[in-house]
C-alpha angles and dihedrals in degrees: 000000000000127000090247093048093052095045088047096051094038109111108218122235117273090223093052103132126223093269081056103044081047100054088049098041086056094046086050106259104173085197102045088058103053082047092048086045089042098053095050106037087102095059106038088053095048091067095057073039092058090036082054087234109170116247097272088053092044089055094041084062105045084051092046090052092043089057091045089050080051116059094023100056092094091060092044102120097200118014097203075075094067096097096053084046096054095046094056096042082056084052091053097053098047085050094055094036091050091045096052082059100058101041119115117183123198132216091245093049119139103243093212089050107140134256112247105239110257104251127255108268105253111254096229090052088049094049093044094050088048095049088050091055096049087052088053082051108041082055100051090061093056113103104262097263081051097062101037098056080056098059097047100046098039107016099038113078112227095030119223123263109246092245084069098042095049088043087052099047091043093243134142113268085240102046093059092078087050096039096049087057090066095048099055087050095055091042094049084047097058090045081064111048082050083059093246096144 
């Protein structure tokens, strides 16, 4: 089998970090890319979500945002700022597209007009959408049954009483109290890790 084939057929590891995605990204990895993309489709749609962008504008941006990631990785300094650029290229986008929306141009208008200056992202929403990514990302790293028992308890509204979540992870109906103990403390310790707190 050839170098090129193996690197094409290579999946790459769930825990790369973003150094890593980026240095295979750039070399050409197919599968590095749909797990770069993967990773941050959350948080690339929340921003069109927290503009209230329909659904086509939402994807228009997260397209938008995809084609800019992609032709401006090579210039990307420090990858572990990937999250913070993307978030403000997604900005950038709402805004525009928001912007185009609402543009109403008159027969009389001065055609060099200039364009306003995008403003600046509002920090709260920034460190909102950024928590809201380390918490995607401190998840994903829980053992499946984990994760699971997080969603259902904290994502799902109403959230399930114990006796179905026990009867769906196949646990006993005791042991979910206990259980989701530990999963809380390996969550928190991976917020952490991720510098959330």
């Amino acid at each position: 089998m050839s170098p090129a084939r193996t690197k094409a057929s290579a999946k790459p590891e769930a825990k790369w970090n973003d150094t890593r995605l980026v240095k295979e990204c750039l070399s050409g990895d197919e599968a590095a890319w749909a797990q770069l993309i993967d990773k941050y489709k959350a948080l690339i749609y929340s921003i069109p979500i927290k503009y209230n962008l329909p659904p086509q504008e939402a994807a228009d941006v997260f397209q938008s945002t995809c084609v800019e990631l992609l032709v401006r990785l090579p210039e990307l300094r420090e990858p572990r700022a990937l999250p913070k650029w993307l978030m403000q290229v997604a900005h950038h986008e709402c805004y525009r597209v928001k912007r185009l929306s609402k543009r109403v141009v008159s027969r009389d208008s001065e055609e060099n007009s200039p364009e306003p200056e995008v403003p600046p992202v509002a920090e709260g929403l920034v460190q909102q959408t950024q928590e809201e990514q380390m918490l995607r990302e401190a998840i994903a790293v829980l053992t499946p049954q984990c994760r699971r028992l997080v969603e259902m308890l904290f994502f799902e509204s109403p959230s399930r009483p114990y006796a179905e979540v026990a009867a769906e992870l196949g646990l006993a109906l005791g042991s979910i109290g206990f259980t989701r103990q530990k999963c809380i403390e390996r969550l928190r310790r991976q917020l952490e890790e991720l510098g959330f707190y």
